[in-house]
N, C-alpha and C positions, 0 to 999 in steps of 0.2 A: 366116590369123589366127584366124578361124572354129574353125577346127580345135585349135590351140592351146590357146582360152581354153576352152573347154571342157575340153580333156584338165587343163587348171589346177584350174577348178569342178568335176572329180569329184575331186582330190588334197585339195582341201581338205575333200569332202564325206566321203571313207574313212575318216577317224577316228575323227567321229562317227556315220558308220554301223554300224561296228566297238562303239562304246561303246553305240550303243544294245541290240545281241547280247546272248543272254540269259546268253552266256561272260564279257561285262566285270565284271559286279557291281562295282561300283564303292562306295565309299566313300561317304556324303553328311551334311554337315555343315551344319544350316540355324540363320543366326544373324537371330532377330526382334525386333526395338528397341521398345521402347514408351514412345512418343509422343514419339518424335522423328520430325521433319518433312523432308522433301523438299530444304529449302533448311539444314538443318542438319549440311551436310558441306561441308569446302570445294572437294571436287571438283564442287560444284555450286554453287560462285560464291559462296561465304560470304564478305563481307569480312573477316573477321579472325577467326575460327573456327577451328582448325588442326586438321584429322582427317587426318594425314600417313599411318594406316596404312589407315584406310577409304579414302584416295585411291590406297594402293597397291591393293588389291583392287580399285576401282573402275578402275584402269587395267589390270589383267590379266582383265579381264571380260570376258563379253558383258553388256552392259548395256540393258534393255529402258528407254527413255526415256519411253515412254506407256504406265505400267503401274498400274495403278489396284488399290486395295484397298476395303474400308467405312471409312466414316467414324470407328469404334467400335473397339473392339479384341477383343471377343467375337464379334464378325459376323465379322471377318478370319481368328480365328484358326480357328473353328470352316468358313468356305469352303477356308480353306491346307488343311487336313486333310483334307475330304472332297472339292473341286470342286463342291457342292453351294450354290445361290446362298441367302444368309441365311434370307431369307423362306422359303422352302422347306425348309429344315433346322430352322428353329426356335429359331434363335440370334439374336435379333433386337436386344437391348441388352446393358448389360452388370452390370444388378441388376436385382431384382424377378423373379427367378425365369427371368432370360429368356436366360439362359446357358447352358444343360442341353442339350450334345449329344447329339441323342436316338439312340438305340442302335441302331439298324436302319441308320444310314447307315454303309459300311464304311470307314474311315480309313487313310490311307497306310499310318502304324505294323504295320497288320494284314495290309496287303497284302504289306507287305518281311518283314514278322517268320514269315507262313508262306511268304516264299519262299527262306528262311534267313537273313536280316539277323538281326544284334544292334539293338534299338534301344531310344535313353535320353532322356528328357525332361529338363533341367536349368532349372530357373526360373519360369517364369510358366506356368499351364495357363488354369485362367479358362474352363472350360469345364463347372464342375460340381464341388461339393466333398466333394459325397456318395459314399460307397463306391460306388457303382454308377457312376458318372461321371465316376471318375477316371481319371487318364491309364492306370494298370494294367491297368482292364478296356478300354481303347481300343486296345492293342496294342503298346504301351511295357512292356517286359520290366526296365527302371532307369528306377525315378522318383526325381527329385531337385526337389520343387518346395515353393513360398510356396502360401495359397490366398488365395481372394476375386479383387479385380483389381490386390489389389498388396498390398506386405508391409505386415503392420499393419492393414490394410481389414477393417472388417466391417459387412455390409451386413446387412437382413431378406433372408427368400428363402434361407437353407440358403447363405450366401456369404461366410466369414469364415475370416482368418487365425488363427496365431496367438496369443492374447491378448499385447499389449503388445510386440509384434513391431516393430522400429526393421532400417533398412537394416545395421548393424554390428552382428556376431554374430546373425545372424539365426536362431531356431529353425526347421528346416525338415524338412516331410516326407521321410523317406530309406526309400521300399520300407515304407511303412506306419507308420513306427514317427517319432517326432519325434526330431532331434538336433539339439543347440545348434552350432551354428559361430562360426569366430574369423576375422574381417575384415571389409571392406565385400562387401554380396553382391553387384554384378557381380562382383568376384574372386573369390569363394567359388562362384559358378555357373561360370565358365572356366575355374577350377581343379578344380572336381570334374569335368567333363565331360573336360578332358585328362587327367585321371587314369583315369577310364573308357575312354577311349580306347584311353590306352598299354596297358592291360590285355585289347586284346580280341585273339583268335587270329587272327593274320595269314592271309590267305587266308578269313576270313569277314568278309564285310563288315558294317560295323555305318551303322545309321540316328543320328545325334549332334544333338537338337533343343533348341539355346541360344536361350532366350527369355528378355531381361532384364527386368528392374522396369524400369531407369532408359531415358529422364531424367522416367521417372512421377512426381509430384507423392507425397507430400509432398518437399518438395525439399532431401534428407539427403545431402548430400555430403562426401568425405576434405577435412578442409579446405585440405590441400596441392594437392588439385584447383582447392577455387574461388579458393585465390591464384592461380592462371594468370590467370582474369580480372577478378579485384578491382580497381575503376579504369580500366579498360578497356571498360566497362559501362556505362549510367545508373544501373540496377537493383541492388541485391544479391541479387535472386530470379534474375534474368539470368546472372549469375556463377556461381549454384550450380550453375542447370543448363545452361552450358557448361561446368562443370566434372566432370559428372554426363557429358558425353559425353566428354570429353577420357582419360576414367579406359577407359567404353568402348575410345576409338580402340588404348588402349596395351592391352589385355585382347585385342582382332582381332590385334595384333601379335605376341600373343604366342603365340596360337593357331597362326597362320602360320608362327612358328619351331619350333614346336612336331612342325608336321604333317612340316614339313621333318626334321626331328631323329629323326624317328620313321620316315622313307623313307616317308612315304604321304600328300605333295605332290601326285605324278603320278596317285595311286590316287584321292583324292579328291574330288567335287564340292562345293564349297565355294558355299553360297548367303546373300546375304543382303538381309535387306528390311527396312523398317517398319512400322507395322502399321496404323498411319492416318497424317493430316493432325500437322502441327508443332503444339503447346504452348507452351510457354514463351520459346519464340525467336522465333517469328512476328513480335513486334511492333520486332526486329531486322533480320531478314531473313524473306522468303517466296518466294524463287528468283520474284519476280513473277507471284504466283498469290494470288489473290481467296478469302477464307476459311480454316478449321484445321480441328481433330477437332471433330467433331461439328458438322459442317456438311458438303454435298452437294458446294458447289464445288470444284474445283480444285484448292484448299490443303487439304482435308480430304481426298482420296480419290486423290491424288498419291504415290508412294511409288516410293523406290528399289528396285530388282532386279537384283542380278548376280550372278552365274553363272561362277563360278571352275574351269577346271579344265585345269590345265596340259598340252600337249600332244594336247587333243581338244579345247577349244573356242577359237577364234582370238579374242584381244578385240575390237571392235566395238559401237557403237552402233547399235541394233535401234529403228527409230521405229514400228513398230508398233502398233498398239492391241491391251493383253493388260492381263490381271487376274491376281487372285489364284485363281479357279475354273481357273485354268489349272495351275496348282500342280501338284495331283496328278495328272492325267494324263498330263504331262511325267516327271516324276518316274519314273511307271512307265514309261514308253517308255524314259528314262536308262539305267535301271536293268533293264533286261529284264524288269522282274517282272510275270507274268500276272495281269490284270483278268479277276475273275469278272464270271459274267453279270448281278449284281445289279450291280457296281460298275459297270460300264459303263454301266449303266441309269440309275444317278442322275446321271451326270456331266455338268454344263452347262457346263462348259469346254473347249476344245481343246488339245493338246499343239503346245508349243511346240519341239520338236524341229525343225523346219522354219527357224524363223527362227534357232536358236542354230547351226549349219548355213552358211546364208547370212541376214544379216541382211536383202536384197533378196527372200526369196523370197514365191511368191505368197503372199498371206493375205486369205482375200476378208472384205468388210466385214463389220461385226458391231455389234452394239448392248450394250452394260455398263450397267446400271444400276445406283446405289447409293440406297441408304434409310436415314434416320438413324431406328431403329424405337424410339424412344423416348418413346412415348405416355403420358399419366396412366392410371396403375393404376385400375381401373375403368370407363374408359371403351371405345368398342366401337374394335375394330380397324380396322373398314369405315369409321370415320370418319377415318383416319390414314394408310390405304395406298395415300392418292396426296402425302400431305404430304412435306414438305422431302427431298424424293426431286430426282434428275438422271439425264438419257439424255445417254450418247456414244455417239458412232459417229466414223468415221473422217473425215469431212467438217467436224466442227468440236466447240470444246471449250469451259468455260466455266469 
């Protein structure tokens, strides 16, 4: 029997070993939500919520259940990129200057893009609006994005959209230059990125990085959206943004047929996450978790993670303790693409390759910390960097 189950556990471990090889180059498709919450899908027990196409991907997954991000949406996005933990990178809030990934840390984009990847940014950056700190000079060869932390936003600190920039026909950065679009823009960012897609030369894999506004505040939704839950609701704020994600669910859906239509389902890794703690639905549902964004606990630093990729990764619930500084070092192990020695140097995450593999495999304990680095402007640093800060480990959560 002995003998058996093992010859089992290496049949299912060949695929992914195979995909990890620096022959598979695979495809990778990463779709990031902003500020939407943990408990705002209904594959994770929403009462009445209906995300039918985010529950199909969430059933063809591996799906990491104890997977933690920052509380913040500059802190997340700027760790997904490097593996590099907030504090130490420099991306600590997400105005007053304090979004500016600093150059010296190497980012995915840059790692896939000299190991031949095509790769495109669609949506949200939030990492810096100044020429120097845009996604271009980060390693993104196609930008397609809003600035500031959402469309319309403008903050002091070198952080603003737009002028007078609204969710429909949004004018939006394209490769330096501004052009107006016609739609709502999560459709406008889904549909430019499959269009980029379909255009890129088969046999060179391309890096695809879908970051939405929605269901970010202000809360601008197709109003045949928020009839789905008009009355259905206490709130009329409630409604817009379930309907702010329902537009989402059917945008993932279309992407999926998409990828299928195009024959590069099987070639693709297809990932998706949120970027912090729930918003606007919390006070509906919080999948039973204590706090939102911009808070340490549990509802603020909670986030989905799955990991789509047909015929190499077997779906599965992975209970795990993992963040988002895991991000990039996975990624490159996916992907076979070589980590220089600088990149490897900064990386305080480990590669998740092991658990996506066998969800049971070893992972010895570890400690995640999150910080909501959002101090008064002026005052000293040292007096805030033990504040509204949380430690997990694998013994217990909060």
């Amino acid at each position: 029997l002995l003998r058996h189950l093992v010859g089992f556990v290496l049949i299912l471990l060949a695929p992914l070993a195979a995909a990890a090889a620096s022959s598979a180059r695979p495809n990778v498709l990463f779709v990031l939500v902003d500020d939407a919450g943990y408990g705002d899908f209904s594959c994770h027990g929403h009462p009445f919520l209906q995300t039918p196409q985010i529950d199909r991907l969430h059933g063809e997954s591996v799906r990491l259940t104890d997977f933690h991000v920052a509380p913040m949406c500059s802190p997340t996005r700027g760790q997904l990129l490097t593996g590099v933990h907030g504090l130490r990178m420099g991306v600590t809030s997400v105005t007053a200057a304090r979004t500016f990934l600093r150059p010296e840390f190497a980012t995915a984009p840059q790692l896939f893009a000299a190991a031949g990847w095509r790769t495109g940014i669609f949506g949200k950056w939030h990492l810096g609006d100044e020429p120097a700190y845009r996604p271009s000079r980060r390693g993104f060869d196609e930008t397609f994005i809003h600035g500031a932390g959402g469309i319309g936003q403008t903050y002091p600190g070198s952080c603003g959209d737009a002028p007078g920039n609204t969710y429909f026909d949004p004018a939006i950065l394209h490769n330096g230059r501004f052009v107006r679009t016609k739609g709502y823009c999560t459709d406008v960012f889904f549909a430019q990125a499959m269009q980029w897609i379909s255009t890129q030369k088969r046999g060179t894999p391309f890096l695809a990085w879908i970051a939405t506004n929605v269901p970010h505040a202000p809360l601008q939704v197709r109003p045949e959206d928020e009839a789905r839950y008009t009355g259905k609701v206490p709130e009329a704020n409630t409604a817009k943004y379930f309907g702010m994600i329902a537009n989402l669910d059917d945008n993932v859906g279309r992407m999926l047929a998409r990828l299928k239509e195009l024959g590069l389902e099987n070639d693709t890794l297809f990932v998706f996450m949120n970027d912090n703690g729930g918003t606007g639905g919390v006070r509906v549902f919080n999948a039973g978790m204590r706090g939102q964004k911009g808070t340490p606990w549990l509802g603020g630093t909670r986030a989905s993670s799955f990991w789509r990729w047909p015929g190499r990764l077997a779906p599965a619930d992975v209970p795990a303790l993992a963040g988002h500084i895991d991000f990039f070092p996975t990624l490159a192990e996916l992907a076979g693409a070589r980590l220089t020695d600088k990149a490897k140097k900064q990386i305080d995450g480990r590669s998740l390759v092991p658990l996506l593999a066998n969800p049971r495999a070893d992972w010895p304990d570890r400690t995640l910390v999150a910080h909501v680095g959002r101090w008064p402007v002026g005052t000293s640093p040292d007096e805030w960097k033990y504040r509204n800060g949380s430690i997990r480990n694998t013994r217990g959560q909060i």
